[in-house]
C-alpha positions in Angstrom: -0.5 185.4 163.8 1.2 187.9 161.3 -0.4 191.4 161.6 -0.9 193.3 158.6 1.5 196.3 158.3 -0.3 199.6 156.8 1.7 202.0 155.2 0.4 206.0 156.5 1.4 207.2 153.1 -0.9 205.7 151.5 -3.9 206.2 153.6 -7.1 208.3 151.3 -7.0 211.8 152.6 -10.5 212.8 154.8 -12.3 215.2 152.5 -12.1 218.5 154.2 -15.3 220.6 154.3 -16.0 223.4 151.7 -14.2 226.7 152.2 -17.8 228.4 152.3 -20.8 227.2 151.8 -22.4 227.4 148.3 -19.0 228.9 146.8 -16.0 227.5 144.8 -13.1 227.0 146.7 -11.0 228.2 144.1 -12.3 231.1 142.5 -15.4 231.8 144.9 -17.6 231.8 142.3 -21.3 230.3 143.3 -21.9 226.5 142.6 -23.8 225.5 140.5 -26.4 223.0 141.3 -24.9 219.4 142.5 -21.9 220.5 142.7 -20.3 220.6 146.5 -16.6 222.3 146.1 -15.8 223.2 143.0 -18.0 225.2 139.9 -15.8 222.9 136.9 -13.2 221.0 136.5 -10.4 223.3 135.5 -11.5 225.3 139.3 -11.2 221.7 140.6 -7.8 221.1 139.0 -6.2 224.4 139.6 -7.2 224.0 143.4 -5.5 220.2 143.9 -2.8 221.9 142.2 -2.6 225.0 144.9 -3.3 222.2 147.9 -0.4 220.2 146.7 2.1 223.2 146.1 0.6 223.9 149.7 1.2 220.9 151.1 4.5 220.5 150.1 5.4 223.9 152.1 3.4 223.3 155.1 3.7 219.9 156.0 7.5 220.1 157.4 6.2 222.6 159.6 3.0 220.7 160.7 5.7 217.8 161.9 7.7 220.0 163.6 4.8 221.6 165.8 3.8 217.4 166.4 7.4 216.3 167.2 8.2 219.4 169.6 5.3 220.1 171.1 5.1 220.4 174.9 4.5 217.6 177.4 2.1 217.9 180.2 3.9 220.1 182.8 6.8 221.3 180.2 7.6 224.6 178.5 7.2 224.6 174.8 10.8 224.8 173.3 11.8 227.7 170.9 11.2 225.1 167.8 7.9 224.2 168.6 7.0 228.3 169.2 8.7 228.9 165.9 7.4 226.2 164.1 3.8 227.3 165.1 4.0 230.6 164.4 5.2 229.6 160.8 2.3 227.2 160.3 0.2 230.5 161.5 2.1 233.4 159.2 2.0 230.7 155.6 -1.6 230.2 156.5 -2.8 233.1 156.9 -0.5 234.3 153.9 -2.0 231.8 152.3 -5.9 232.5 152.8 -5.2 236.3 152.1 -3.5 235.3 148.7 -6.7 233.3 147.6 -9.5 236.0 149.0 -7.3 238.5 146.7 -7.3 235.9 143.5 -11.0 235.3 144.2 -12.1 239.1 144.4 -9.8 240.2 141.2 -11.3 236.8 139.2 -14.6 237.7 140.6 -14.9 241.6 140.4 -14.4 242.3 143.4 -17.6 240.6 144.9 
């Protein structure tokens, strides 16, 4: 019996939950009705765009903090430390970046 091989690459991502409730994730303007994430398509566009640029930056980091981290019993090594607090600092970055876009696209709401 041959078992099928599945390639992770190509896997369809797990939608992620709404930043808020109610609110476009990209420029936190409210929803309008039906709508779950995103208030039109250029907001929708301009956010896969941010998410992929993102991505891109994070994910090496994300792999790191996999690979390295501790085992039951072990110390955490200085990569895994370092690559967690860099996931942290561009995350955080990150968030503070958008609320500031949001406020200054919304009026400061």
């Amino acid at each position: 019996m041959s078992r099928v091989k599945v390639d992770p690459y190509r896997s369809e991502p797990e939608m992620a939950p709404p930043l808020s409730e109610r609110f476009c994730n990209w420029c936190d303007g409210p929803l309008p009705r039906g709508k779950a994430r995103y208030c039109s398509e250029q907001c929708k566009k301009d956010w896969q765009s941010f998410i992929t640029a993102f991505g891109k930056r994070i994910a090496p980091w994300l792999l790191i903090t996999r690979a390295q981290r501790p085992r039951t019993g072990k110390e955490a090594g200085p990569a895994y430390s370092k690559a967690q607090n860099r996931v942290r600092d561009m995350t955080d970055e990150t968030l503070s970046r958008l609320r500031t876009a949001q406020r200054r696209a919304t009026g400061g709401r």
